[in-house]
DOKOL-694749 format. One record per residue: residue in three letters; x, y, z of N, C-alpha, C in turn. Coordinates in steps of 0.1 Angstrom, whole numbers, padded with zeros to 4 digits, always signed. Layout:
ALAXYZXYZXYZ...
//
This chain:
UNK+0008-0012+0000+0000+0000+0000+0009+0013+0000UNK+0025+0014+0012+0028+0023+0007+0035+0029-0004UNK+0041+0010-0008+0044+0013-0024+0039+0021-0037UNK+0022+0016-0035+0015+0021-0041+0012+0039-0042UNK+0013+0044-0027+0012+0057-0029+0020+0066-0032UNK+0037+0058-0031+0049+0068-0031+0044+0062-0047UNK+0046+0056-0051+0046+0055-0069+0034+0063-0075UNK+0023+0067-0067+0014+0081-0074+0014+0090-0072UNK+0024+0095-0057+0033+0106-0058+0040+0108-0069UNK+0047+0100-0069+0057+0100-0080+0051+0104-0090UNK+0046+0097-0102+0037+0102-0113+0033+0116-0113UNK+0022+0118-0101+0019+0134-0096+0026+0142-0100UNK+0044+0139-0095+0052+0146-0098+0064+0152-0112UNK+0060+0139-0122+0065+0142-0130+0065+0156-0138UNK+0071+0163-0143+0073+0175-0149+0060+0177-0155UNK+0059+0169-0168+0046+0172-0176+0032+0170-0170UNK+0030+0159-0159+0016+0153-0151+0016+0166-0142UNK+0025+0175-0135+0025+0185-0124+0018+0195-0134UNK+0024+0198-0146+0021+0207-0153+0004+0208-0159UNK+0006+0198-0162-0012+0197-0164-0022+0200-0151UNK-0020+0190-0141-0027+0192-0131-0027+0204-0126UNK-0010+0212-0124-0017+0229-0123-0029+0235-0131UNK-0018+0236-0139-0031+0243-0156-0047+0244-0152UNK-0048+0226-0148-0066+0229-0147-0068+0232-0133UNK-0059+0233-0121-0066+0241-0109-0066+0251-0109UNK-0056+0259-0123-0058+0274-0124-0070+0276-0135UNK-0077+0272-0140-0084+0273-0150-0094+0269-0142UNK-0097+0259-0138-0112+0252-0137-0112+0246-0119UNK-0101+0252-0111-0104+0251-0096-0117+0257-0092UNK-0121+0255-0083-0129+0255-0077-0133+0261-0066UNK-0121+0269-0061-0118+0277-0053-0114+0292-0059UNK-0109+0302-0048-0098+0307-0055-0085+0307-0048UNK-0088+0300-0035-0073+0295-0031-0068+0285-0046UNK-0076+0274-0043-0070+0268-0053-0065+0272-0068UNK-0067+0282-0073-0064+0288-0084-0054+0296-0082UNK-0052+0304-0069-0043+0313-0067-0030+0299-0060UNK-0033+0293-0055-0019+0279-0053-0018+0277-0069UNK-0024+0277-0075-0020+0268-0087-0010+0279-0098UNK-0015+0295-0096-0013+0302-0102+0008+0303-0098UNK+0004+0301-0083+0020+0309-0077+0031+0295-0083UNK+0026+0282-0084+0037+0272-0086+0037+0272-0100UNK+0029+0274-0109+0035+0280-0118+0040+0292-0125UNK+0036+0301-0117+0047+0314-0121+0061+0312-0110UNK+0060+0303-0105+0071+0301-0098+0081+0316-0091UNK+0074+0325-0085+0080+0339-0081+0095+0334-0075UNK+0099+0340-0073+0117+0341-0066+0112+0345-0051UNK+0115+0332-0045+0116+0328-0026+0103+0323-0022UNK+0095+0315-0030+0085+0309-0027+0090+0293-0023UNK+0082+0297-0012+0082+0284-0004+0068+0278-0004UNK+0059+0276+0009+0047+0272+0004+0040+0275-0004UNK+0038+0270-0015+0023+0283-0020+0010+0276-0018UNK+0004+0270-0011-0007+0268-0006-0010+0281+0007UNK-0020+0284+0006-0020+0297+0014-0031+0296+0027UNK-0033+0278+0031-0042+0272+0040-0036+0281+0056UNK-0048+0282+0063-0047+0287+0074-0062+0286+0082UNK-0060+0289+0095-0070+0292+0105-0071+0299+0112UNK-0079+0305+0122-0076+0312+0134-0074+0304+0145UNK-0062+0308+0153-0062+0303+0166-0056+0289+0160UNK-0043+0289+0152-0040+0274+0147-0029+0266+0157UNK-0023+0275+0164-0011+0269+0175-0018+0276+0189UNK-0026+0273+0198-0024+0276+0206-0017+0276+0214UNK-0012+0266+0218+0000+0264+0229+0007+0272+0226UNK+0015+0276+0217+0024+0282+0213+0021+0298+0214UNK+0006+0303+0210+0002+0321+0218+0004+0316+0231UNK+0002+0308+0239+0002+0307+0255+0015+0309+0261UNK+0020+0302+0250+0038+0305+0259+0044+0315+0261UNK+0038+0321+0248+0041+0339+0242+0039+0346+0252UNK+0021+0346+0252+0017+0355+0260+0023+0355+0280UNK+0026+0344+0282+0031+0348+0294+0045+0346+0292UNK+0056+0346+0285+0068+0354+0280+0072+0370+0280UNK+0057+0373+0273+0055+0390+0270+0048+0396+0278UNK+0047+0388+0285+0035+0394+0300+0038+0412+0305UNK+0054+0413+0305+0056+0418+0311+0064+0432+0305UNK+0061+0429+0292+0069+0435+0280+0061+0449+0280UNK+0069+0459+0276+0060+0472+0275+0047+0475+0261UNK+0043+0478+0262+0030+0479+0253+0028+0493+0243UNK+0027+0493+0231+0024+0477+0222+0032+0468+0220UNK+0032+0456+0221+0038+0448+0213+0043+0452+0197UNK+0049+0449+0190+0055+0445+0179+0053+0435+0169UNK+0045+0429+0166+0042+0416+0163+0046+0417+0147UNK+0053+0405+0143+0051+0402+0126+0049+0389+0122UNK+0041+0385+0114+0036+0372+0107+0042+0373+0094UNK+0047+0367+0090+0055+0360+0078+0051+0350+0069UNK+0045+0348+0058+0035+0343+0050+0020+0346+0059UNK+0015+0357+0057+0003+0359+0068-0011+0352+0061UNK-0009+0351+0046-0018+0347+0037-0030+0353+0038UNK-0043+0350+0045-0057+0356+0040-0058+0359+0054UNK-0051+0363+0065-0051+0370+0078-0053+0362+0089UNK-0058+0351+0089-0065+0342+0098-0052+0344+0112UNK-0043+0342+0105-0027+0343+0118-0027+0356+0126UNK-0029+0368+0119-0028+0382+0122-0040+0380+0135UNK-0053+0376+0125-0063+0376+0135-0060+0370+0154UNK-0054+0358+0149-0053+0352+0160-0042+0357+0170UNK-0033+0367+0165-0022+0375+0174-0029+0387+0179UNK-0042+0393+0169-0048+0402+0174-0059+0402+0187UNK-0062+0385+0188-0067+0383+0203-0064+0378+0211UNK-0049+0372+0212-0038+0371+0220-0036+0378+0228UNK-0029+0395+0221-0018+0401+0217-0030+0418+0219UNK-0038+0417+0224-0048+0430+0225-0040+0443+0222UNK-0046+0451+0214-0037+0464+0214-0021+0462+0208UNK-0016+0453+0201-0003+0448+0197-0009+0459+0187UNK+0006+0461+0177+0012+0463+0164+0015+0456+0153UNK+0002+0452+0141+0010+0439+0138+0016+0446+0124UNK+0023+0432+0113+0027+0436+0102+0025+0425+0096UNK+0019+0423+0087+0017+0413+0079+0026+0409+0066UNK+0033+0401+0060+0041+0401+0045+0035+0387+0037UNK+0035+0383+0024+0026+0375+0021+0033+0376+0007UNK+0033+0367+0005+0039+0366-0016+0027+0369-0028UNK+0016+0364-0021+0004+0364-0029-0002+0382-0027UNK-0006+0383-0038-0014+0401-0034-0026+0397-0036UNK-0034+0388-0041-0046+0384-0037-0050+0381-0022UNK-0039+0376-0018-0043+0367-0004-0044+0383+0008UNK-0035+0387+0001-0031+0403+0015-0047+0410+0011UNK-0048+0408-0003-0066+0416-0001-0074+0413+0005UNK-0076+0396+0004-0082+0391+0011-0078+0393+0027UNK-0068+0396+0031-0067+0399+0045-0072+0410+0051UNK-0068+0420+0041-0074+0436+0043-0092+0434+0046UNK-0096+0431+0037-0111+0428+0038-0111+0419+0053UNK-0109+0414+0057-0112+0404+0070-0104+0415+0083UNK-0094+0423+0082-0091+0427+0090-0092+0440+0090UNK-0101+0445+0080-0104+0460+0079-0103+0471+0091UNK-0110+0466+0102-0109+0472+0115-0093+0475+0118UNK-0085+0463+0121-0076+0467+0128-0067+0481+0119UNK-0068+0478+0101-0058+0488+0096-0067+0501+0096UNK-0080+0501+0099-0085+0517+0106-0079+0519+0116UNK-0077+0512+0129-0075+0515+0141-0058+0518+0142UNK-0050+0516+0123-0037+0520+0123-0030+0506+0131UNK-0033+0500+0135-0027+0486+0139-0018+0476+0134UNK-0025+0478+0123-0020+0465+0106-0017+0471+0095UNK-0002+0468+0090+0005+0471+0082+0004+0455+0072UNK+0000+0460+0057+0000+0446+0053+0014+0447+0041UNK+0020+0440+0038+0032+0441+0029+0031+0429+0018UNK+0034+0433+0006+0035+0421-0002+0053+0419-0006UNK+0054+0409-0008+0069+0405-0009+0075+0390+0000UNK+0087+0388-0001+0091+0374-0001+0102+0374+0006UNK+0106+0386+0015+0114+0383+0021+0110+0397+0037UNK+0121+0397+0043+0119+0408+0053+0128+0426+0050UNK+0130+0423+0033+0134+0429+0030+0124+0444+0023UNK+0111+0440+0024+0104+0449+0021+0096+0460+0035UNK+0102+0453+0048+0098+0460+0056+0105+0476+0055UNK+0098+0489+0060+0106+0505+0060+0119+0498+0066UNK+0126+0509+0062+0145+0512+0074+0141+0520+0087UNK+0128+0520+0093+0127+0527+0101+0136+0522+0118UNK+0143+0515+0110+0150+0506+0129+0142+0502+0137UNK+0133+0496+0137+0122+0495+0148+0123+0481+0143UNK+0122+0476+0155+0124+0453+0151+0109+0452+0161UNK+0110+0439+0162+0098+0434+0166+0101+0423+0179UNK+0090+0426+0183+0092+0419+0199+0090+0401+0198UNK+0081+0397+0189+0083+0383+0180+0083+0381+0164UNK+0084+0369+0156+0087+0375+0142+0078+0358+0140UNK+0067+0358+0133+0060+0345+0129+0064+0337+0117UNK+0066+0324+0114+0068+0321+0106+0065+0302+0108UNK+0045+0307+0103+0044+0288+0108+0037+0283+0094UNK+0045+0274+0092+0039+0265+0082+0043+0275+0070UNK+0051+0280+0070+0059+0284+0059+0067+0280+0051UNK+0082+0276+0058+0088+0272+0052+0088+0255+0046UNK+0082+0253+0037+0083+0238+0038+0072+0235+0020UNK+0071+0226+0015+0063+0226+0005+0054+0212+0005UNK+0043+0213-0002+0032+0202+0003+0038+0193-0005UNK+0042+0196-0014+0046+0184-0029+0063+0176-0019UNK+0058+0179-0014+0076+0169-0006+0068+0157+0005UNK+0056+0160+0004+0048+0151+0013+0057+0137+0009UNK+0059+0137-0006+0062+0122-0010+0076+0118-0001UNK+0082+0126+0003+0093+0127+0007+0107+0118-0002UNK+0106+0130-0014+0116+0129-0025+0134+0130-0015UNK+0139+0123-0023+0158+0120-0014+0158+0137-0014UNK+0156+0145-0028+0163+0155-0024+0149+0168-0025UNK+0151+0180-0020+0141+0189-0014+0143+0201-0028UNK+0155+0200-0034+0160+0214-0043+0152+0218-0056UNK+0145+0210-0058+0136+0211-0074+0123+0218-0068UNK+0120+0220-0056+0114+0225-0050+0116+0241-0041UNK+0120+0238-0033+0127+0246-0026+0141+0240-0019UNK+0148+0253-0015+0163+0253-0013+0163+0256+0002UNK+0179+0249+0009+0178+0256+0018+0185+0269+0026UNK+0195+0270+0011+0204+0285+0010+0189+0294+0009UNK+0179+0296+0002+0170+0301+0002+0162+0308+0016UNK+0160+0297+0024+0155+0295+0035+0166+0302+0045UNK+0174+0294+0050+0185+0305+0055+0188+0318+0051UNK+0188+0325+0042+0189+0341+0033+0178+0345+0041UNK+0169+0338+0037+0151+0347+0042+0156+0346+0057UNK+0156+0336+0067+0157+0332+0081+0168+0345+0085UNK+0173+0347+0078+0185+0353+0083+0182+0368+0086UNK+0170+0375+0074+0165+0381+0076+0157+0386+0084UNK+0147+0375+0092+0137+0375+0094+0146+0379+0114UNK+0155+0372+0116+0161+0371+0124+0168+0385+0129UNK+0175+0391+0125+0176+0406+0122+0166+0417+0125UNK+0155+0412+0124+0143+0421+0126+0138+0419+0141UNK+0142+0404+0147+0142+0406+0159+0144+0414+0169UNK+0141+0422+0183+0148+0430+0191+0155+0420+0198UNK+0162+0423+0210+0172+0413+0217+0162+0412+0226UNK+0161+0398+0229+0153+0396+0240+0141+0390+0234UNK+0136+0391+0222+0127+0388+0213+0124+0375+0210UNK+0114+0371+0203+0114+0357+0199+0114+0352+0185UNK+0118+0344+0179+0116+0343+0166+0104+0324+0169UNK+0096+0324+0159+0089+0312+0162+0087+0308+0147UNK+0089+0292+0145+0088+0284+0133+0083+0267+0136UNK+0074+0266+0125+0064+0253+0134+0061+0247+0117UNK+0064+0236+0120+0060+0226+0103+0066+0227+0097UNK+0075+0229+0096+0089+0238+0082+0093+0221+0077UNK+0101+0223+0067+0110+0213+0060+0127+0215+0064UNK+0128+0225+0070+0137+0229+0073+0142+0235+0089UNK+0154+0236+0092+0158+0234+0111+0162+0245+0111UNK+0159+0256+0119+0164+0269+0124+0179+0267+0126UNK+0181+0255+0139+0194+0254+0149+0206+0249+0131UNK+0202+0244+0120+0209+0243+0108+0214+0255+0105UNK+0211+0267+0105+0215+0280+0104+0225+0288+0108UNK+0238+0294+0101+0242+0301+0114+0239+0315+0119UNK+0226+0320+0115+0217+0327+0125+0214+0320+0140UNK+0214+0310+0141+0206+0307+0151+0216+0304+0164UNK+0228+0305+0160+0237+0308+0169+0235+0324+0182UNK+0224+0328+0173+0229+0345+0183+0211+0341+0195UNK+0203+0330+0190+0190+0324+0196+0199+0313+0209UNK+0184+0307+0215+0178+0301+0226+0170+0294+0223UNK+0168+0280+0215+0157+0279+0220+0149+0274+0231UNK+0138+0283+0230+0129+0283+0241+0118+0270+0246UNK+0113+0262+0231+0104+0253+0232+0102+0244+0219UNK+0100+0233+0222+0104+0224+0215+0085+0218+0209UNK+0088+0207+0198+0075+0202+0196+0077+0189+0188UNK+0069+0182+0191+0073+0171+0180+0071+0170+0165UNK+0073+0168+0155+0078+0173+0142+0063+0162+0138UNK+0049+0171+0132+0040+0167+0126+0043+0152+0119UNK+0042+0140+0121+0039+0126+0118+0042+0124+0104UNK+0051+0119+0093+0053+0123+0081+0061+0134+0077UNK+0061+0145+0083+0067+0154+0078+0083+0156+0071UNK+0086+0159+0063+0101+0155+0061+0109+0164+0063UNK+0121+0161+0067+0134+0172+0074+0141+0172+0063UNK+0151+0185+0057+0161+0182+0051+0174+0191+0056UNK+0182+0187+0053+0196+0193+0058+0197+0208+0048UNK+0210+0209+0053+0216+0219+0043+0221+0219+0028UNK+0223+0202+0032+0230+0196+0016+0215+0195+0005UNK+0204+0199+0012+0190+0192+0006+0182+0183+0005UNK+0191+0170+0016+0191+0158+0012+0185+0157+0028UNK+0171+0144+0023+0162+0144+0036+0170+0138+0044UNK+0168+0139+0052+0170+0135+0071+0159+0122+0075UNK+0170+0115+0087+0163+0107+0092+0160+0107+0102UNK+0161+0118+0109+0159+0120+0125+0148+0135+0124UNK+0132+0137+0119+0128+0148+0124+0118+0145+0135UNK+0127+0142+0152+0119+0135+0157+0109+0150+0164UNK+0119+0164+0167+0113+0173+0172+0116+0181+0166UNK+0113+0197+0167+0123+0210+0164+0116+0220+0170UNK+0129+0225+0169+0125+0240+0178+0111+0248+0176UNK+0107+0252+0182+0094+0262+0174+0096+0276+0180UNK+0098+0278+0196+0102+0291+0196+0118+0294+0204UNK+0119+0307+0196+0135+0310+0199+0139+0320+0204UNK+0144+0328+0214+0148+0341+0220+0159+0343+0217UNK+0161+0354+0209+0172+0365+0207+0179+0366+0225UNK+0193+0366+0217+0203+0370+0230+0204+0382+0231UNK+0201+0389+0240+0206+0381+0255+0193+0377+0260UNK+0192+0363+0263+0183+0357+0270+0178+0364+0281UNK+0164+0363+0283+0160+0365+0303+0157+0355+0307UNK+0156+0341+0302+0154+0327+0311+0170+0319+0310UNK+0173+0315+0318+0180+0299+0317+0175+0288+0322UNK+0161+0288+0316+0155+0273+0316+0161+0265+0303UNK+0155+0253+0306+0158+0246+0294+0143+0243+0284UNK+0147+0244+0271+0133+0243+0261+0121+0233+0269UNK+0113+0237+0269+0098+0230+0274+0092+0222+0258UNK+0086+0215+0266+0077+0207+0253+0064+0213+0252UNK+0062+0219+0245+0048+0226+0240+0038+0214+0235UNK+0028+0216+0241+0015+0205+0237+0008+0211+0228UNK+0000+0204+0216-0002+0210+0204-0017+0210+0208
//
């Protein structure tokens, strides 16, 4: 049986069978997520990682819990940035966390950020929500102002690797991922958190993550596949980090296990 399904992966994934099967979810999906995923893997933009642009409100709890009494004590507003924010559902869910926060949204797709604007219309009256289109943390202003956490869940990683192909690169890279991480990492303030959950790829693989802590660990979604630096999957994605504090640390505990 599993023979069977890695071999219709496979097929799935041949150059010409991928190519078709886009074509008609951009043509005749049924959605317009689905047409807009189908649209981004075949225009293939420069630093796309997922293009499925699935989300919910309130999708990690554990993980706002840990935050919120982390930042309990942090001065107000918060700082907040989401990183592939897609159609807001994330934004949303830091905006009822996170009361009276600062958020900033970035997103590859400019359909999906419209779609966000309409669902979060209030907060960008209330001047709260900055939405950004772009693909890296490079389109945020030079105003020097970082952020008290920096989001980035279920980003980095691609659905089409479900099959878990030997290598990750015909897809996504992980010089790629590091360049962006590195970025994203930078925008940190010290003391700050950076947080990554479902990825295809390991923060602690980075040498950004040298100047982190991490804070909390999780076990690595059932199937999901790890790959190295070289691109080449891994055989140990038994946990990974999810959240990380900028040095200089204020705990010397050791990473907790976050319950999903």
């Amino acid at each position: 049986m599993r023979f069977q399904s890695r071999l219709h992966s496979y097929i799935r994934m041949l150059p010409g069978v991928r190519r078709l099967r886009l074509l008609h979810s951009l043509y005749r999906g049924s959605t317009p997520e689905e047409r807009e995923t189908a649209r981004l893997q075949l225009q293939a933009p420069d630093n796309l990682f997922q293009p499925s642009g699935f989300t919910k409100v309130v999708r990690h709890p554990a993980l706002l819990r840990f935050l919120q009494a982390e930042l309990a004590g942090q001065p107000r507003p918060l700082r907040l940035l989401s990183f592939g924010c897609s159609t807001g559902e994330e934004l949303a869910s830091l905006s009822i966390s996170f009361p009276d926060s600062l958020l900033t949204g970035i997103d590859i797709s400019p359909q999906r950020l419209t779609s966000a604007g309409h669902t979060l219309s209030r907060l960008q009256h209330d001047g709260r929500l900055t939405l950004l289109c772009g693909s890296s943390a490079a389109v945020l202003p030079e105003d020097g102002k970082l952020f008290d956490a920096v989001f980035a869940l279920s980003v980095f990683r691609h659905h089409d690797l479900w099959s878990r192909p030997r290598r990750c690169d015909r897809l996504i890279r992980f010089a790629d991922y590091e360049r962006t991480v590195t970025g994203l990492a930078q925008v940190v303030r010290p003391g700050g958190f950076y947080c990554q959950i479902f990825s295809n790829f390991a923060f602690h693989d980075t040498a950004v993550a040298a100047g982190f802590t991490p804070r909390a660990t999780i076990r690595q979604y059932p199937g999901m596949p790890l790959y190295g630096p070289d691109n080449l999957l891994r055989s140990d994605p038994a946990q990974e980090g999810v959240i990380y504090q900028k040095h200089p640390a204020t705990a010397d505990s050791p990473p907790v296990r976050l319950i999903p």
